[in-house]
N, C-alpha and C positions, 0 to 999 in steps of 0.2 A: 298647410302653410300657416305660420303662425300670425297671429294677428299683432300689425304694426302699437308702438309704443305712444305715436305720435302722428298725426294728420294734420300739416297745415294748410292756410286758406291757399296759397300760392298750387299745389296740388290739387285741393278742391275743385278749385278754378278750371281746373284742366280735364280732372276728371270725367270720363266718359258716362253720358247718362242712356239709361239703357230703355229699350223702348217698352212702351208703357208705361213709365216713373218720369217723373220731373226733379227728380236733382239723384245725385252719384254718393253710392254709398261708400263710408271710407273705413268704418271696422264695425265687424259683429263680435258676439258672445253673446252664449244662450238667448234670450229673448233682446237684447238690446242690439242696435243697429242705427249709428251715426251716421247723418247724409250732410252734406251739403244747399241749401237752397238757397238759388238764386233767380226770381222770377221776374221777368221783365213785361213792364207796362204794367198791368191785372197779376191778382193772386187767383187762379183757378181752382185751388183746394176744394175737396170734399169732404167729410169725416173719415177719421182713421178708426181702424178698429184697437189701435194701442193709445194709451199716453203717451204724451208729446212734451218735451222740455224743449225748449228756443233758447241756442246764446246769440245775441245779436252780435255778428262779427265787422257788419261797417253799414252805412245809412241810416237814416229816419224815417218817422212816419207814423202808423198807427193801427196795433195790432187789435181787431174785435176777435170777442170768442163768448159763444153763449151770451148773445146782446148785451156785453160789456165792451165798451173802446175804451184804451189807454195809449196814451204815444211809447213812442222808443227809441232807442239811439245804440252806437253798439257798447256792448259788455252787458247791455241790460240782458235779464233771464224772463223770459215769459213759457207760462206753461196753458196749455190744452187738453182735457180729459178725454179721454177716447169716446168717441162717437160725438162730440161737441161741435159744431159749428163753429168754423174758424178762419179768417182770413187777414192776410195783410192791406194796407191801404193809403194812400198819400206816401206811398216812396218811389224814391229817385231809382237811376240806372246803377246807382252806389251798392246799393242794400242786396247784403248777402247776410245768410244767418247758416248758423250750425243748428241741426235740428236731430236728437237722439228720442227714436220711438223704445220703448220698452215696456215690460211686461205682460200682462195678460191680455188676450181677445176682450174686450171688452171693459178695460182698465181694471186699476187697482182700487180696491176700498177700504178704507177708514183713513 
């Protein structure tokens, strides 16, 4: 099955989250794999074993990662290193993000 050209939020939305993961995956290729996240109330993240790119697709709030906080809103881009400590915080029932993990076990360097 070939991998779609396009994934919008309106799909996201709907997409089935499959048990054990917290948000719906919407395309892969080789090491990359676009999800959806949208977590209500608490962000329960752990550390990923990939790099993590965030585009904010709607709400605010305040993403920490590796004892740094910055706020956000959407279109902004935040990123998290694999195995990084990472959570979202102070957002509404709004906030949904697109979240694309890629690369290698253990992230990329330099």
């Amino acid at each position: 099955m070939p991998m779609p050209l396009r994934a919008t939020v309106d799909e996201a939305r709907r997409a089935p989250i499959p048990p054990g993961f917290r948000s719906a995956a919407l395309m892969r290729h080789g090491s990359m794999v676009l999800r959806y996240y949208a977590p209500q109330g608490t962000d329960p993240q752990t550390p990923h074993e990939q790099d993590e790119l965030y585009i904010v697709a709607s709400g605010r709030g305040a993403f920490v990662c590796s004892g740094k906080r910055v706020p956000f809103g959407p279109g902004d881009a935040l990123f998290a290193p694999a195995g990084a400590l990472h959570r979202f915080e102070d957002f509404g029932a709004d906030f949904g993000t697109w979240v694309m993990f890629y690369g290698p076990k253990g992230g990329e360097h330099g």
